[in-house]
mmCIF file as gemmi writes it, N, C-alpha and C atoms, coordinates in Angstrom:
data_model
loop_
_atom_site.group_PDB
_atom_site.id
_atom_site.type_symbol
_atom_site.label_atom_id
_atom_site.label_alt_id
_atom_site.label_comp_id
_atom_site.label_asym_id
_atom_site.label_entity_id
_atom_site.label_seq_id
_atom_site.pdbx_PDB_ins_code
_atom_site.Cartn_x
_atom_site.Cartn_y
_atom_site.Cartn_z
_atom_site.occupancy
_atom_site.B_iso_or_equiv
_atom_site.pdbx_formal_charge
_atom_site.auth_seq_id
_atom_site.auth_asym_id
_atom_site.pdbx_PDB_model_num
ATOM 1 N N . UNK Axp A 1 ? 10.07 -19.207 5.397 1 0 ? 1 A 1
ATOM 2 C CA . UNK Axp A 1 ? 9.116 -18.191 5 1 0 ? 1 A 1
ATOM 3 C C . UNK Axp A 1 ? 9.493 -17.666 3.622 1 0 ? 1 A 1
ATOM 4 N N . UNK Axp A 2 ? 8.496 -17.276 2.72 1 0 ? 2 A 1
ATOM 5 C CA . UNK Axp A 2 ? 8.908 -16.939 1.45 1 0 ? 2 A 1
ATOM 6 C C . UNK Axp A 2 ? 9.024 -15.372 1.305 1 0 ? 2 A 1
ATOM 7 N N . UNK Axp A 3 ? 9.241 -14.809 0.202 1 0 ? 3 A 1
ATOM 8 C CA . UNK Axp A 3 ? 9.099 -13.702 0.042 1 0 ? 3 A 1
ATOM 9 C C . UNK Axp A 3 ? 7.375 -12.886 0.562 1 0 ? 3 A 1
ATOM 10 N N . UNK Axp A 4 ? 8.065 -11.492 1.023 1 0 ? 4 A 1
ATOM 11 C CA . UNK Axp A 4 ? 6.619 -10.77 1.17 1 0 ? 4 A 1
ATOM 12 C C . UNK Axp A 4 ? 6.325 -9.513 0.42 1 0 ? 4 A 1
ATOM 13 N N . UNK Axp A 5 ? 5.234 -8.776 0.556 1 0 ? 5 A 1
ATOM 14 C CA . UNK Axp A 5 ? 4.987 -7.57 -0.357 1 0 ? 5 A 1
ATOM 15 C C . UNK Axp A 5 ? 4.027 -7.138 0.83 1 0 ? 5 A 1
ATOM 16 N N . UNK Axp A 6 ? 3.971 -5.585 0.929 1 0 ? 6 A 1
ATOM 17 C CA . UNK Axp A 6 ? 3.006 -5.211 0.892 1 0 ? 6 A 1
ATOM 18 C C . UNK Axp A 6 ? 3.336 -3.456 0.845 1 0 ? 6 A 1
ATOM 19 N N . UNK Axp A 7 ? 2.345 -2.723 0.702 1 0 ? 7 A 1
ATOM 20 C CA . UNK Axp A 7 ? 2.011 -1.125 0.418 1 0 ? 7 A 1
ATOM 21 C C . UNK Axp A 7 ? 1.481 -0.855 1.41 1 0 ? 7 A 1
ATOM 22 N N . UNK Axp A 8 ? 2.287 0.892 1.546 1 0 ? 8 A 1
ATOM 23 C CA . UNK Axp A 8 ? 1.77 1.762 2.375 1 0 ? 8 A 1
ATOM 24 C C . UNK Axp A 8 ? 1.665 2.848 1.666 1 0 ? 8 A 1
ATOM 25 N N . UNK Axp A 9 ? 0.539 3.519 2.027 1 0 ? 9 A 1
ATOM 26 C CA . UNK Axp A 9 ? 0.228 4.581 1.307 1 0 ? 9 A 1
ATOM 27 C C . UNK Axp A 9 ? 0.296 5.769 1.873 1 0 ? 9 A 1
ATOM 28 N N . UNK Axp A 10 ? 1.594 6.66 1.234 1 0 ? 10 A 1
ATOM 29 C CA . UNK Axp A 10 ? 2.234 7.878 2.581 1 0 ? 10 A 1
ATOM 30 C C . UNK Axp A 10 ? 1.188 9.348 2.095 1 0 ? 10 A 1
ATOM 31 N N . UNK Axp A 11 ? 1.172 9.653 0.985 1 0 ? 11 A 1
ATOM 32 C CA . UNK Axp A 11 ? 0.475 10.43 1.052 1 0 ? 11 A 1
ATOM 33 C C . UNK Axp A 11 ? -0.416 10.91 -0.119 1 0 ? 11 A 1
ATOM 34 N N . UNK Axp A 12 ? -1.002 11.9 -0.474 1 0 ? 12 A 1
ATOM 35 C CA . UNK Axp A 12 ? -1.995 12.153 -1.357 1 0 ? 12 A 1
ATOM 36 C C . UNK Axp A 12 ? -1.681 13.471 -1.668 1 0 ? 12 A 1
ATOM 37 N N . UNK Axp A 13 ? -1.361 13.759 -3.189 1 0 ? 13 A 1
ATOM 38 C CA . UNK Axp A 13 ? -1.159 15.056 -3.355 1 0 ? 13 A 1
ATOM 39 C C . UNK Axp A 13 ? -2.845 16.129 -4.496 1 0 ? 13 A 1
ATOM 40 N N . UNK Axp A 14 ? -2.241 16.797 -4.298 1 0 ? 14 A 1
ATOM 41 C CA . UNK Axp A 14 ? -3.407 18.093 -5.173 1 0 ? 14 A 1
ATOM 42 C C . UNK Axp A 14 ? -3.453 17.463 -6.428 1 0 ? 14 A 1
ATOM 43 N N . UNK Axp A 15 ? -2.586 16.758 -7.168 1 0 ? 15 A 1
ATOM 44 C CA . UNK Axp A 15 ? -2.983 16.674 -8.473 1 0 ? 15 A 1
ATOM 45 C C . UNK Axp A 15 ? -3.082 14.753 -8.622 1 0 ? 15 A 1
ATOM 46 N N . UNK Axp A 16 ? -3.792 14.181 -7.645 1 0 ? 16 A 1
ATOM 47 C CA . UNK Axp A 16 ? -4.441 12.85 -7.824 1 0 ? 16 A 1
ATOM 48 C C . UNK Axp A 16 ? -3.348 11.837 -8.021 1 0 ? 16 A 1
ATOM 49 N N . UNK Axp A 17 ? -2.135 12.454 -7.532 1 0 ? 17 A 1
ATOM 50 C CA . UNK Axp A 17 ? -1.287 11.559 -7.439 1 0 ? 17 A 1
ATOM 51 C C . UNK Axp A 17 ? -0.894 10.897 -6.059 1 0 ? 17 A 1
ATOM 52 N N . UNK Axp A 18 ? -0.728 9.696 -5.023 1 0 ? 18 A 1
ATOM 53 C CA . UNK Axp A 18 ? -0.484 8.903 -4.466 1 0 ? 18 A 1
ATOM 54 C C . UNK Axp A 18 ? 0.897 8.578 -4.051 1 0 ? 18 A 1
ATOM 55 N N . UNK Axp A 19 ? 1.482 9.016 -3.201 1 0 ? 19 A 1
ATOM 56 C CA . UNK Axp A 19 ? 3.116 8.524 -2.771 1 0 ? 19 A 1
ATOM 57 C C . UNK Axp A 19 ? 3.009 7.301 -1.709 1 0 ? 19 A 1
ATOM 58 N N . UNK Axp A 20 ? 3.306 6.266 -2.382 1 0 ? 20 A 1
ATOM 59 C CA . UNK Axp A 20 ? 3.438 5.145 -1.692 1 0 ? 20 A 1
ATOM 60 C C . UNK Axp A 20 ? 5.008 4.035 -1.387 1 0 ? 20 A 1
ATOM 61 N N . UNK Axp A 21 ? 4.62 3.543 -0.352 1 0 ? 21 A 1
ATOM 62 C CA . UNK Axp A 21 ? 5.808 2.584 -0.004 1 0 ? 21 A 1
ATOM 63 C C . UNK Axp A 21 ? 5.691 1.364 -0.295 1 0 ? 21 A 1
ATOM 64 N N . UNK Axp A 22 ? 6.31 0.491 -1.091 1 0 ? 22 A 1
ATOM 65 C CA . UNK Axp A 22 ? 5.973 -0.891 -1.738 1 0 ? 22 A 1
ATOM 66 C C . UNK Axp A 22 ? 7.701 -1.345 -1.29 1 0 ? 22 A 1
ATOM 67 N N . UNK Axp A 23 ? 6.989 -2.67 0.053 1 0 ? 23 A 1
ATOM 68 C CA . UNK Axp A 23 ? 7.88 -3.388 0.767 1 0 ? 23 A 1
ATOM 69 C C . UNK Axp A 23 ? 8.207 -4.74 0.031 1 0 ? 23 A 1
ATOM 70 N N . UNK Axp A 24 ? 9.138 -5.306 -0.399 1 0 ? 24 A 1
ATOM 71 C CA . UNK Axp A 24 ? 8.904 -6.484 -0.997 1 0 ? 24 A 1
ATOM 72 C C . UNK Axp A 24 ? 10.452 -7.109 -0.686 1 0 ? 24 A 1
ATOM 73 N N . UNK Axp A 25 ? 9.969 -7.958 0.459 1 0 ? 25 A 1
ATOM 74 C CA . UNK Axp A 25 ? 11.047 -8.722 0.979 1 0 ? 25 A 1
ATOM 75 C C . UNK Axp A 25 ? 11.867 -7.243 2.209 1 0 ? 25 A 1
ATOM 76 N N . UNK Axp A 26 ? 12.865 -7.325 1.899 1 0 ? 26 A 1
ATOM 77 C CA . UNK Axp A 26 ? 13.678 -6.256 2.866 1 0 ? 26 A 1
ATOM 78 C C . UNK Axp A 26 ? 14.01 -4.898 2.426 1 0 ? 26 A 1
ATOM 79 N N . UNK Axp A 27 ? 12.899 -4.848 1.331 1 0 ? 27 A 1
ATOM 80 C CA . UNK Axp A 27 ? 13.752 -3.34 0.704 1 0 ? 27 A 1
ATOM 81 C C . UNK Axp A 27 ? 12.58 -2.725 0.622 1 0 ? 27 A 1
ATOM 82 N N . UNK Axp A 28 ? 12.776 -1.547 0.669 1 0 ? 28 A 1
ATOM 83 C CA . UNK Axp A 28 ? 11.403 -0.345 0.252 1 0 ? 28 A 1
ATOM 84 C C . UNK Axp A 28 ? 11.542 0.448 -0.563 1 0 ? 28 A 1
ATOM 85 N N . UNK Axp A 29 ? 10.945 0.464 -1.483 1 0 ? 29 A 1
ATOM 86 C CA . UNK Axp A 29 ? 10.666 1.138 -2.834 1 0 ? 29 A 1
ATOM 87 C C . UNK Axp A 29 ? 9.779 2.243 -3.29 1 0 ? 29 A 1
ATOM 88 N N . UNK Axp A 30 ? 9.791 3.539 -3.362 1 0 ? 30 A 1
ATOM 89 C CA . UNK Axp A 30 ? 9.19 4.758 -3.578 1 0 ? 30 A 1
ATOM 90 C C . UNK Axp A 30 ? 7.946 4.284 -4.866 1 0 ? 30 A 1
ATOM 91 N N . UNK Axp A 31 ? 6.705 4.476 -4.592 1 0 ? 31 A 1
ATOM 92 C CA . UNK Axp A 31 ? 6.009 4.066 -5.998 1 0 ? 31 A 1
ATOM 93 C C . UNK Axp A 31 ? 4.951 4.918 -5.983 1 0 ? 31 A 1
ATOM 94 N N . UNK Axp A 32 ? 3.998 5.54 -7.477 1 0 ? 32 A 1
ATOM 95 C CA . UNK Axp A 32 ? 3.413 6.443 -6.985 1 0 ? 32 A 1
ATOM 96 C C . UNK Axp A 32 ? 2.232 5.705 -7.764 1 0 ? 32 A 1
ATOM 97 N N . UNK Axp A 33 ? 0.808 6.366 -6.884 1 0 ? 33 A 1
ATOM 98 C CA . UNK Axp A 33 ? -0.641 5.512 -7.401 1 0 ? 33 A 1
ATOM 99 C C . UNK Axp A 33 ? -1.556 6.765 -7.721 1 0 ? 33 A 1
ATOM 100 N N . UNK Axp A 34 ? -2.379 6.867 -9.084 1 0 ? 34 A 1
ATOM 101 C CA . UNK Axp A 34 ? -3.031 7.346 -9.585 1 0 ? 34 A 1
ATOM 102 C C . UNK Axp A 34 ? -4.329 7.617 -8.808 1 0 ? 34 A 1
ATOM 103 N N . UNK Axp A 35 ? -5.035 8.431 -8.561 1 0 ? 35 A 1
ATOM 104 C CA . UNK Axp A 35 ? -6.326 8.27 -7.455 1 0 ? 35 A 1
ATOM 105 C C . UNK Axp A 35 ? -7.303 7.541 -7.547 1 0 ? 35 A 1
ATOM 106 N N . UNK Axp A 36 ? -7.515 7.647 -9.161 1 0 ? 36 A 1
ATOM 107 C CA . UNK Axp A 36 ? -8.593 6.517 -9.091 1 0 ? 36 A 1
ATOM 108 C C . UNK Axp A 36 ? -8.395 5.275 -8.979 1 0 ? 36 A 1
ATOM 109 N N . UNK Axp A 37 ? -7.003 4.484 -9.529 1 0 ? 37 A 1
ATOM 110 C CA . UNK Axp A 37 ? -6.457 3.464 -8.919 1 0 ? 37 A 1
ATOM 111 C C . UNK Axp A 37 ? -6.524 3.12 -7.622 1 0 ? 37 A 1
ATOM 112 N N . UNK Axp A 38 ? -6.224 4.11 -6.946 1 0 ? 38 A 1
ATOM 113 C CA . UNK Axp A 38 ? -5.874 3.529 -5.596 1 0 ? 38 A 1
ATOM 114 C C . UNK Axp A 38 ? -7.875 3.535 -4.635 1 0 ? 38 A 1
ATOM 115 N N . UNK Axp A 39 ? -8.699 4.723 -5.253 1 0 ? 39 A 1
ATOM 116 C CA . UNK Axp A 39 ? -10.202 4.565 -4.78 1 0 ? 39 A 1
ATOM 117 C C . UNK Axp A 39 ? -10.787 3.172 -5.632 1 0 ? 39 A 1
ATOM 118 N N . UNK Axp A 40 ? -10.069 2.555 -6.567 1 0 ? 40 A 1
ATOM 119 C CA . UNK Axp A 40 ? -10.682 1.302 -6.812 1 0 ? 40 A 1
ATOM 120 C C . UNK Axp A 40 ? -10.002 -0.094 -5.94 1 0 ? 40 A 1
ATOM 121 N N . UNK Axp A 41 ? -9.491 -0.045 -5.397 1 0 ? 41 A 1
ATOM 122 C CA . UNK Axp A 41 ? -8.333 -0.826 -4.721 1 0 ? 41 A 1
ATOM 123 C C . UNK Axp A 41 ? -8.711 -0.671 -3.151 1 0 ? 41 A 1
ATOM 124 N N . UNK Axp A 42 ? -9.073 0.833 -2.526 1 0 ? 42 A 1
ATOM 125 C CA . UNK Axp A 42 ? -9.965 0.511 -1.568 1 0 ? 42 A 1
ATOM 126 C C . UNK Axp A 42 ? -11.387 -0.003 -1.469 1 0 ? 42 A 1
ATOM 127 N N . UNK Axp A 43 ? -11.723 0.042 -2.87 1 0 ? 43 A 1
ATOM 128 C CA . UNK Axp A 43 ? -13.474 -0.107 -2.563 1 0 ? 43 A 1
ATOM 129 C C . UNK Axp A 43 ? -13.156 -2.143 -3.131 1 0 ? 43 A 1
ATOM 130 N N . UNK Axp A 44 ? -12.359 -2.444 -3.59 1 0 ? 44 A 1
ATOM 131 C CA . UNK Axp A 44 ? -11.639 -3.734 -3.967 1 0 ? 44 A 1
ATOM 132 C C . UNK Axp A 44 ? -11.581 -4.525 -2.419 1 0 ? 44 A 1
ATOM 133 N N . UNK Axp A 45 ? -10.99 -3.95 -1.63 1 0 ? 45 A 1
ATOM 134 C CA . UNK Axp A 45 ? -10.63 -4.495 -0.134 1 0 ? 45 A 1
ATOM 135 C C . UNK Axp A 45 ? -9.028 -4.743 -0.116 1 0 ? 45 A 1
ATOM 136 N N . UNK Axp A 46 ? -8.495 -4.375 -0.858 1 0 ? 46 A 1
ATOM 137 C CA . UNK Axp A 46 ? -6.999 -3.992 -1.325 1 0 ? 46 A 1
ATOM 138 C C . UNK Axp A 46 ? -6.487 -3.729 0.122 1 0 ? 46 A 1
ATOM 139 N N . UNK Axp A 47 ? -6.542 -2.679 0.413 1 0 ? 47 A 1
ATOM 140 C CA . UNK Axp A 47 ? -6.317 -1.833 1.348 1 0 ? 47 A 1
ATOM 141 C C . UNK Axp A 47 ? -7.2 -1.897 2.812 1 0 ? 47 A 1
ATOM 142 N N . UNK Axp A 48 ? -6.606 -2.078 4.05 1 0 ? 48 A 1
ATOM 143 C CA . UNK Axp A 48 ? -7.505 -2.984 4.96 1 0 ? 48 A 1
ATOM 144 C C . UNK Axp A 48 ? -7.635 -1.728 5.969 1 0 ? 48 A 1
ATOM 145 N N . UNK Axp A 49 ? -8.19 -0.304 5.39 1 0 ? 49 A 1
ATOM 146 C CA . UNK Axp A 49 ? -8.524 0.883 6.287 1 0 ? 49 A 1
ATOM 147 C C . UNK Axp A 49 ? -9.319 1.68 5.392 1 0 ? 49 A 1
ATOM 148 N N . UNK Axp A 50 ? -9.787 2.568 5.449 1 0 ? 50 A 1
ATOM 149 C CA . UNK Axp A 50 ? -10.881 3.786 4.609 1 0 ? 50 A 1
ATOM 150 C C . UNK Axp A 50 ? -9.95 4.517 4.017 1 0 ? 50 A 1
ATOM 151 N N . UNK Axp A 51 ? -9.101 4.782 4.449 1 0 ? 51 A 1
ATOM 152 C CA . UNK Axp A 51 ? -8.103 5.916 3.859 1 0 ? 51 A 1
ATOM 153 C C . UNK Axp A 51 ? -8.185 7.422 4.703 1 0 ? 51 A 1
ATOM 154 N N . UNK Axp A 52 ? -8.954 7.626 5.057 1 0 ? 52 A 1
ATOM 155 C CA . UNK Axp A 52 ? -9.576 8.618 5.379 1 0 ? 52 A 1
ATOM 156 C C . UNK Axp A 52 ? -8.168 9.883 6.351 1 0 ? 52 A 1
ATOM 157 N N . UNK Axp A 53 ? -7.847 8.716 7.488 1 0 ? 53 A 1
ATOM 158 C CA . UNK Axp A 53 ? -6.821 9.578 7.852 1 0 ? 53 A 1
ATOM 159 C C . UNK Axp A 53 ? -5.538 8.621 8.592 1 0 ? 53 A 1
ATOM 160 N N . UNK Axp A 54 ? -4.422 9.628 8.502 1 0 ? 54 A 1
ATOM 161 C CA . UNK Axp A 54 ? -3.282 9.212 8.944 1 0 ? 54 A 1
ATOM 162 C C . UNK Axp A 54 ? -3.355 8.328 10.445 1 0 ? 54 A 1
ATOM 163 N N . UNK Axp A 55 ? -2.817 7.031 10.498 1 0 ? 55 A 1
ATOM 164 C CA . UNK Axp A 55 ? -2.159 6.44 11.408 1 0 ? 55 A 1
ATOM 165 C C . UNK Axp A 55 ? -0.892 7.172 12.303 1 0 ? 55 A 1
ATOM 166 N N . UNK Axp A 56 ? -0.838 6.68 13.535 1 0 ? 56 A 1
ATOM 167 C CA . UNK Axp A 56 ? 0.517 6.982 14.647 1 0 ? 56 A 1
ATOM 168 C C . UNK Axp A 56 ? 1.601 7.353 13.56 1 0 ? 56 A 1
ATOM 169 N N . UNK Axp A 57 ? 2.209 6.026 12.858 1 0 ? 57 A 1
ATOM 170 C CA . UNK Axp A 57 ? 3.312 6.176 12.178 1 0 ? 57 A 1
ATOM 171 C C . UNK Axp A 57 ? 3.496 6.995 10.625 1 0 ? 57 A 1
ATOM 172 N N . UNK Axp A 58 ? 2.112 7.966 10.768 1 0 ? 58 A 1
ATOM 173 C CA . UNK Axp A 58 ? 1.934 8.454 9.378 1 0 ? 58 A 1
ATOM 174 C C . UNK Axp A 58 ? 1.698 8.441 8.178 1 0 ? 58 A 1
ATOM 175 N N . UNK Axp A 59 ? 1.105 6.938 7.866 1 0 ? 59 A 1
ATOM 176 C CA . UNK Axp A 59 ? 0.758 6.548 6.857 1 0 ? 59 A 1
ATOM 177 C C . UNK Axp A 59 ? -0.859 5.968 7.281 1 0 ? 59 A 1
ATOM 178 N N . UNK Axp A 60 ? -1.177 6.747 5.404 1 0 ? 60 A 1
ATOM 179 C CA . UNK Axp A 60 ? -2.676 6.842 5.273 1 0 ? 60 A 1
ATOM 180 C C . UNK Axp A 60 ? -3.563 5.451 4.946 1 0 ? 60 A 1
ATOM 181 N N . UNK Axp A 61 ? -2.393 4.633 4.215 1 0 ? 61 A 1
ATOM 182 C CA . UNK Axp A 61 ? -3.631 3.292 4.08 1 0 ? 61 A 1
ATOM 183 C C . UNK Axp A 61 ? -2.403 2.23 4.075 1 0 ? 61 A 1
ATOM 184 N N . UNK Axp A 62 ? -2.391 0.99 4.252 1 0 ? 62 A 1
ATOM 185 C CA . UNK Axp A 62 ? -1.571 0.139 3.913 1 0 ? 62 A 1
ATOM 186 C C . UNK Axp A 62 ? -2.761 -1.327 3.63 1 0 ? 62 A 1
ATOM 187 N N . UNK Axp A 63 ? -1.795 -2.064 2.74 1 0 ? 63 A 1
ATOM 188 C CA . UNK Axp A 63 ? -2.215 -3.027 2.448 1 0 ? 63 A 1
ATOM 189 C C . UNK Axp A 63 ? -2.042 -4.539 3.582 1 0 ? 63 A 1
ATOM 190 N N . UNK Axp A 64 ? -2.254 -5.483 3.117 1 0 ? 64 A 1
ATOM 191 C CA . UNK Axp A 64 ? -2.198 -6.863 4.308 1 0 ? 64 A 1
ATOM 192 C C . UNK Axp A 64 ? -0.716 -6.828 3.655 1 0 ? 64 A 1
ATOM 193 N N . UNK Axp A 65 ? -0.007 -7.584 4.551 1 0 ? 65 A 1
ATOM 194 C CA . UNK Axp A 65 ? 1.258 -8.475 3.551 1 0 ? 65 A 1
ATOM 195 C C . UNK Axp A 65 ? 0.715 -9.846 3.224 1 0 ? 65 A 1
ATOM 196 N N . UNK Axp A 66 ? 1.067 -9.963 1.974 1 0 ? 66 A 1
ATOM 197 C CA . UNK Axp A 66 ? 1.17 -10.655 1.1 1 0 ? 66 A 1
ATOM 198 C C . UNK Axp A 66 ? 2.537 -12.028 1.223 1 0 ? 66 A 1
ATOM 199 N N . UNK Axp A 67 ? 2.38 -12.917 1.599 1 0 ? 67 A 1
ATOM 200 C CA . UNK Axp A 67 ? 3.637 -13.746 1.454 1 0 ? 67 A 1
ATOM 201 C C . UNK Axp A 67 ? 3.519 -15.055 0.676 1 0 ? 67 A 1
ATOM 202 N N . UNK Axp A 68 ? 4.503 -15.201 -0.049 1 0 ? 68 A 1
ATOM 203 C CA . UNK Axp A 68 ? 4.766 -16.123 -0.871 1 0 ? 68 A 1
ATOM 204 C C . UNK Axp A 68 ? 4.9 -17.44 -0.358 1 0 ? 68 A 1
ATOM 205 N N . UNK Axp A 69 ? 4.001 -18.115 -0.538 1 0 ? 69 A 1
ATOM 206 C CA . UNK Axp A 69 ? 3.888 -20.476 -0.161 1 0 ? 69 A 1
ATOM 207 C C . UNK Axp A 69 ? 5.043 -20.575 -0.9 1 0 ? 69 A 1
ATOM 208 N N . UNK Axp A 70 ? 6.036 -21.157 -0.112 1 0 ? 70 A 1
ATOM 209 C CA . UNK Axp A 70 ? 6.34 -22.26 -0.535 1 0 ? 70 A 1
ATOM 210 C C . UNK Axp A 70 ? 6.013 -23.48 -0.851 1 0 ? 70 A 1
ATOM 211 N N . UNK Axp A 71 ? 6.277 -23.939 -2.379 1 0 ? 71 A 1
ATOM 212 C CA . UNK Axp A 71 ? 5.99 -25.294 -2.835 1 0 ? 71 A 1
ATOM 213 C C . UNK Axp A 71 ? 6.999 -26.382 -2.509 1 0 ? 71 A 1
ATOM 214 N N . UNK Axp A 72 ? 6.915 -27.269 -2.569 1 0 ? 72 A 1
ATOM 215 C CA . UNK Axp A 72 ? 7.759 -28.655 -2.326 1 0 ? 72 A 1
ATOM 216 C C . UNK Axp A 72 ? 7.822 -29.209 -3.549 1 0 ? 72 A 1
């Protein structure tokens, strides 16, 4: 299996800023998304939920994972 990626999107603050989790391979990385970025990225199909509201585990949108083919 190759490398993977994918984003979760933890939360949404007052000033259009985005606190997100960007998984890539085994590590998780703090990253933050601009609002209109991230409302173009859902209306994109980026993001495989509305956004609208929090999941069980507390996060508001996440992306598919993403994994890397291996070539031969």
């Amino acid at each position: 299996m190759g490398k993977s990626v994918q984003i979760d999107v933890i939360s949404g603050e007052d000033n259009g800023i985005y606190k997100c989790n960007l998984y890539a391979g085994g590590r998780c990385v703090r990253v933050f998304m601009h609002q209109h970025d991230y409302e173009l990225l859902i209306h994109d199909g980026f993001f495989i939920r509305d956004g609208k509201s929090f999941d069980s585990a507390g996060v508001l949108n996440t992306s598919r994972t993403y994994v890397e083919q291996k070539t031969k």
